[in-house]
Short mmCIF file of the C-alpha atoms (twelve columns), coordinates in Angstrom:
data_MODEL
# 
_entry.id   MODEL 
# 
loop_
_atom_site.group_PDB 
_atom_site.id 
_atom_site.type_symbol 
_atom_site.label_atom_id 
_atom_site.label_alt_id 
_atom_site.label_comp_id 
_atom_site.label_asym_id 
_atom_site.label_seq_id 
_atom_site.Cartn_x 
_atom_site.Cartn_y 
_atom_site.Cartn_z 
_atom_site.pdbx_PDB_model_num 
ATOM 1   C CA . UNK A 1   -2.223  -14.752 6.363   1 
ATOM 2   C CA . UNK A 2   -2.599  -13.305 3.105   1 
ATOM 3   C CA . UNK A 3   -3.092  -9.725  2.459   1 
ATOM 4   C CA . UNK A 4   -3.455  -7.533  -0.257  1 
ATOM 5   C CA . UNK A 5   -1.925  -3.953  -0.904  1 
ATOM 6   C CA . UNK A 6   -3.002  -1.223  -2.916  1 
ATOM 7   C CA . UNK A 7   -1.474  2.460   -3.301  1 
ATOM 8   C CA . UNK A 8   -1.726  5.586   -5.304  1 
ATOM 9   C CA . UNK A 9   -4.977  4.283   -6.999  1 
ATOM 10  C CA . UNK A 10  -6.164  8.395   -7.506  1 
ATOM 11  C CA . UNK A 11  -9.533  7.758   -7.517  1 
ATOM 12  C CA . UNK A 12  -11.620 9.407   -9.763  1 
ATOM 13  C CA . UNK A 13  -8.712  11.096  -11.566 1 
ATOM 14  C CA . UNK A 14  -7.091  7.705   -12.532 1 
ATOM 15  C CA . UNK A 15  -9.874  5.753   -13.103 1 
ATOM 16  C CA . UNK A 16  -13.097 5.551   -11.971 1 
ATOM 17  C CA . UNK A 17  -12.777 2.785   -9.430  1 
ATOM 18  C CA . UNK A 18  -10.853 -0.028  -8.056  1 
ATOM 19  C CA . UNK A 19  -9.751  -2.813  -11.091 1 
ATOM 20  C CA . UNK A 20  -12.411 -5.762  -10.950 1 
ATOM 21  C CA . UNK A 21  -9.566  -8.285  -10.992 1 
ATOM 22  C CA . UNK A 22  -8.248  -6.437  -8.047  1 
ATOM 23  C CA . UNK A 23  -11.637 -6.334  -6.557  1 
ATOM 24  C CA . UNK A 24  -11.893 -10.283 -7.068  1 
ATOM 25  C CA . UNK A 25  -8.660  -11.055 -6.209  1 
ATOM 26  C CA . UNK A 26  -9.258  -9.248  -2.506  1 
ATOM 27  C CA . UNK A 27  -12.162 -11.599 -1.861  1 
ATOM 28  C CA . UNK A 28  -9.948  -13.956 -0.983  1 
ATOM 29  C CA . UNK A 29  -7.128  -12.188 1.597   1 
ATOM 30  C CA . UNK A 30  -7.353  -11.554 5.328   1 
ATOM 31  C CA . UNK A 31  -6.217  -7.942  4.833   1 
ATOM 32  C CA . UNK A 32  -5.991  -5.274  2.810   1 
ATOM 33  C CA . UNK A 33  -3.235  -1.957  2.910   1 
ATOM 34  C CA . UNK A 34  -3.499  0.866   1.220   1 
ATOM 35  C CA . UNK A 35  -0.514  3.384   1.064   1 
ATOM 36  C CA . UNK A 36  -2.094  5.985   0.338   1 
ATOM 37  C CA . UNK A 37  -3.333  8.575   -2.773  1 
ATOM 38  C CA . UNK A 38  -6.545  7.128   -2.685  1 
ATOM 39  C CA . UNK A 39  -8.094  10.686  -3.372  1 
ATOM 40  C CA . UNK A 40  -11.645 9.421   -2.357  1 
ATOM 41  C CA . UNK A 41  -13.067 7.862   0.835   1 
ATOM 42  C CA . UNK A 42  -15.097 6.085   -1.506  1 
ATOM 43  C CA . UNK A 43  -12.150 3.673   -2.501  1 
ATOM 44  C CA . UNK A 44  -12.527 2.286   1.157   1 
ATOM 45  C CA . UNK A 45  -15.889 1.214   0.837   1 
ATOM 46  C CA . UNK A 46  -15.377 -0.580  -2.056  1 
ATOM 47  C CA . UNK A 47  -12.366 -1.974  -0.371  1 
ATOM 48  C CA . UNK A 48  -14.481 -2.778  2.592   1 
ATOM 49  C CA . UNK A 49  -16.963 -4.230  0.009   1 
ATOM 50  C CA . UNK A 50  -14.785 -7.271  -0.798  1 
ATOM 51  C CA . UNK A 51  -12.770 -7.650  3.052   1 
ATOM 52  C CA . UNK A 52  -13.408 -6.539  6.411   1 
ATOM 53  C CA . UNK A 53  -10.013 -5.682  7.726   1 
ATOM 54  C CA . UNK A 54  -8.539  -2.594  5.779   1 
ATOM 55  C CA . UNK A 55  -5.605  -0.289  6.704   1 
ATOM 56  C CA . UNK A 56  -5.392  2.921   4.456   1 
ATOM 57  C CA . UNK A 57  -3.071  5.938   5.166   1 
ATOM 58  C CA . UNK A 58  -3.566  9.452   3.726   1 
ATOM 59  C CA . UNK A 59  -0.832  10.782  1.020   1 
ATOM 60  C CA . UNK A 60  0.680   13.962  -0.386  1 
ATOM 61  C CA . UNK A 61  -2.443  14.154  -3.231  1 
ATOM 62  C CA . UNK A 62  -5.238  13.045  -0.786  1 
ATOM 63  C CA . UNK A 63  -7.656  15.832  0.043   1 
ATOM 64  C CA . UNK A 64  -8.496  16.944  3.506   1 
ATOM 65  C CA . UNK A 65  -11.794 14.881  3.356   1 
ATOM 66  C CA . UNK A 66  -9.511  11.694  3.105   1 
ATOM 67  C CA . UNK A 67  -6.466  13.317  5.352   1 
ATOM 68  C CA . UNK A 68  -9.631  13.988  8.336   1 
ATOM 69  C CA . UNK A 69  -9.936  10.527  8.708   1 
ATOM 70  C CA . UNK A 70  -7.153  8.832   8.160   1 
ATOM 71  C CA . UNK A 71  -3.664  8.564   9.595   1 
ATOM 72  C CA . UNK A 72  -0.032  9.295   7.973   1 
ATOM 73  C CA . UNK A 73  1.739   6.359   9.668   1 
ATOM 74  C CA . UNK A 74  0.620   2.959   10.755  1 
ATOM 75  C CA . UNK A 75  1.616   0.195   12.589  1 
ATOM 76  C CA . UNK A 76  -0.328  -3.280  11.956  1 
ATOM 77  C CA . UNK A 77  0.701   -6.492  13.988  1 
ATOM 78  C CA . UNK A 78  -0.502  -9.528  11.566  1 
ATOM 79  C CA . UNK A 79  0.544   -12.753 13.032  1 
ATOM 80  C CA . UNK A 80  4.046   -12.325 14.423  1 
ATOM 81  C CA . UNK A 81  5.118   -9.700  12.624  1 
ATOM 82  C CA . UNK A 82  5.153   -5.520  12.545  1 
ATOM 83  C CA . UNK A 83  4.240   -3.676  9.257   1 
ATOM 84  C CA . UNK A 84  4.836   -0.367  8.950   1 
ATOM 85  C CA . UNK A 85  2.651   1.573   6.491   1 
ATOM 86  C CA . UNK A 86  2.910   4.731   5.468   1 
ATOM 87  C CA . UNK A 87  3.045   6.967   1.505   1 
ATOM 88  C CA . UNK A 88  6.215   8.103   1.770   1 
ATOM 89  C CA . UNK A 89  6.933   11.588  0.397   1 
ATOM 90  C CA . UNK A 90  9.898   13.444  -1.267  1 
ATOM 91  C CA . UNK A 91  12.012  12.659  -4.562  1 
ATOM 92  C CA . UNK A 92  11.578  8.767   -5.002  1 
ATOM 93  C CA . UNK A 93  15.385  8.670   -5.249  1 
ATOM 94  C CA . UNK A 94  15.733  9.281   -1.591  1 
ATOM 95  C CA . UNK A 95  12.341  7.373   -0.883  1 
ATOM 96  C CA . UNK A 96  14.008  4.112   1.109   1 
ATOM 97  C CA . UNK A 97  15.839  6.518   3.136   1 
ATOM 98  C CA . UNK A 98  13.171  8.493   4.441   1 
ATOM 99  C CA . UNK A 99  11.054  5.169   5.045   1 
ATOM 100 C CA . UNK A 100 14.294  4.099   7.148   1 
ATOM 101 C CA . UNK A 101 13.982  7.207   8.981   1 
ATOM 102 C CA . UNK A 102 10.183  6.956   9.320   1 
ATOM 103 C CA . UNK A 103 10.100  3.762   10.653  1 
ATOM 104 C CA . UNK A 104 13.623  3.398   12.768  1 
ATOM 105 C CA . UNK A 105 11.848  3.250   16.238  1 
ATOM 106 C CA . UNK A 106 9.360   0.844   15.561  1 
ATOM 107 C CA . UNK A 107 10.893  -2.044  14.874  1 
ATOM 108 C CA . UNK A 108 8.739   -2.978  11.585  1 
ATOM 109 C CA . UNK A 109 9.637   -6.633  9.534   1 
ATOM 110 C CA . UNK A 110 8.229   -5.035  6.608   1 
ATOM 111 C CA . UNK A 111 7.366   -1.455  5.127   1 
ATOM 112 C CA . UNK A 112 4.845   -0.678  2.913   1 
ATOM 113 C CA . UNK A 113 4.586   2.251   0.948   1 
ATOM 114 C CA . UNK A 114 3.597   4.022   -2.550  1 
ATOM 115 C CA . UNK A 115 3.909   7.573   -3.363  1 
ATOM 116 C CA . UNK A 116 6.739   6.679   -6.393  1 
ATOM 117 C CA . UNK A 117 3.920   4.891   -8.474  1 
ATOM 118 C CA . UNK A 118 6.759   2.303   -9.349  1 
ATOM 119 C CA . UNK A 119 6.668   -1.253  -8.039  1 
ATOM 120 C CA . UNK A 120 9.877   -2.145  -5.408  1 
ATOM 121 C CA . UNK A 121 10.020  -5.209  -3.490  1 
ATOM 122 C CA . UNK A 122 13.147  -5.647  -1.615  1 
ATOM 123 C CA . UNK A 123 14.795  -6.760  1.577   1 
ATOM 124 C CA . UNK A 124 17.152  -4.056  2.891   1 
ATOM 125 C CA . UNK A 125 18.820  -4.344  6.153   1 
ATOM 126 C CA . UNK A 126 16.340  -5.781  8.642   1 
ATOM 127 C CA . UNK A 127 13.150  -4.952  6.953   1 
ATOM 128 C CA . UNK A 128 11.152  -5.654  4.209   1 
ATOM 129 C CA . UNK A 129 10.263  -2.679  1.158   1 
ATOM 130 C CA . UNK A 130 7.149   -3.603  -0.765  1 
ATOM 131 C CA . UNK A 131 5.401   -0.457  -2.666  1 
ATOM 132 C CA . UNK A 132 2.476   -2.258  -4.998  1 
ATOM 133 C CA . UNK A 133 3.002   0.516   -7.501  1 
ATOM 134 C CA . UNK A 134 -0.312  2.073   -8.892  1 
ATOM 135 C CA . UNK A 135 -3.016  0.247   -10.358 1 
ATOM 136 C CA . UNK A 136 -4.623  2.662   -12.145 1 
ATOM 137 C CA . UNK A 137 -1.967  4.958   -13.282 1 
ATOM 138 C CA . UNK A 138 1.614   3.766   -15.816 1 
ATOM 139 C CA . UNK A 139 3.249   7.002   -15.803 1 
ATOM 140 C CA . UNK A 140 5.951   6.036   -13.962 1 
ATOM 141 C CA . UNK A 141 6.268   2.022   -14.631 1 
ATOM 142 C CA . UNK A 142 5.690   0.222   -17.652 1 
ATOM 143 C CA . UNK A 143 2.182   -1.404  -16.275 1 
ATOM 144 C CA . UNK A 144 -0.830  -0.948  -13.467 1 
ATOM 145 C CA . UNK A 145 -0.171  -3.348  -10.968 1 
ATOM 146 C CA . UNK A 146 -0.988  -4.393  -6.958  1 
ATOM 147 C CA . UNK A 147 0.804   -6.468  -4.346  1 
ATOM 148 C CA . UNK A 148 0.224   -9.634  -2.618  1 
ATOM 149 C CA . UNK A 149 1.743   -10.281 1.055   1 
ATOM 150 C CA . UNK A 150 1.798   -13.256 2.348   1 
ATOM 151 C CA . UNK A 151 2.867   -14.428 6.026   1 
ATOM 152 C CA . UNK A 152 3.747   -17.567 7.683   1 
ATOM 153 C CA . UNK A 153 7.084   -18.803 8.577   1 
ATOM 154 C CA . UNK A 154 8.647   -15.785 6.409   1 
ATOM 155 C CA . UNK A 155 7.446   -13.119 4.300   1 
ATOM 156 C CA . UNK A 156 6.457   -13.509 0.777   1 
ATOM 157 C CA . UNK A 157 5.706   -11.130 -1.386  1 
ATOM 158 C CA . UNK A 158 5.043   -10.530 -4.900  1 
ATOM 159 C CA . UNK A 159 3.944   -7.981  -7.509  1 
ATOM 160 C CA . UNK A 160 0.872   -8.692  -9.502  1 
ATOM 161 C CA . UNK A 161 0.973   -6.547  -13.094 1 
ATOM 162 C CA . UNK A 162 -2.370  -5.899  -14.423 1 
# 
């Protein structure tokens, strides 16, 4: 299964929609996440545009028109594993913790998140971190970029800079 993952895209602040090569590249997953900021419900349509399957979450910037219909927390069984997705909120120095809290009932392989606009992709303890950074924004990291899940006998992941 191959999925791809989005977050913090602040749509129409950022940019005024989704990356093409993000947009192409997403023709070709199962999936697609989305950890939140999207600022627009008009980012899932064009997300829904290019796959069928997508999981978004609302976060701390998101309006109430995106926060109405979309849920802080979620937890999406792909194949054999558990992925917890969620924005994640408060100083992005204590941001794994708070995902550790988040998610210690629920018995998640891997956690997806955003809300630091900086790329992370690491195995801590007996879960999975992947935050795509932003792909529209480079305040906060040295490039745009997305992420790329991929599942089968383990968990790949990988960072794509833009």
């Amino acid at each position: 299964m191959r999925i791809g993952v989005l977050s913090d895209t602040h749509i129409p602040e950022r940019a005024k929609s989704i990356p093409q090569k993000i947009l192409e590249d997403f023709k070709t997953v199962d999936m697609v996440l989305h950890a939140g900021d999207l600022v627009t419900p008009e980012v899932l349509e064009e997300l829904h545009g290019v796959c069928k399957e997508v999981h978004a979450v609302w976060g701390n910037m998101d309006p109430q028109e995106v926060r109405s219909i979309l849920p802080q927390k979620e937890i999406i069984k792909a194949g054999r594993y558990r992925i917890g997705l969620t924005h994640g909120y408060g100083n992005p120095a204590y941001l794994i913790d708070n995902l550790k809290h988040e998610f210690k009932n629920d018995n998640v392989d891997l956690i997806v998140f955003g809300h630091s606009h900086t790329p992370f992709n690491e195995k801590k303890d007996d879960a999975w971190y992947f935050n795509p950074g932003s792909a529209t924004d480079d305040i906060f990291a040295s490039y745009k970029s997305y992420g790329i899940i991929e599942l089968g006998d383990k968990i790949q992941t990988r960072i794509v800079k833009i």
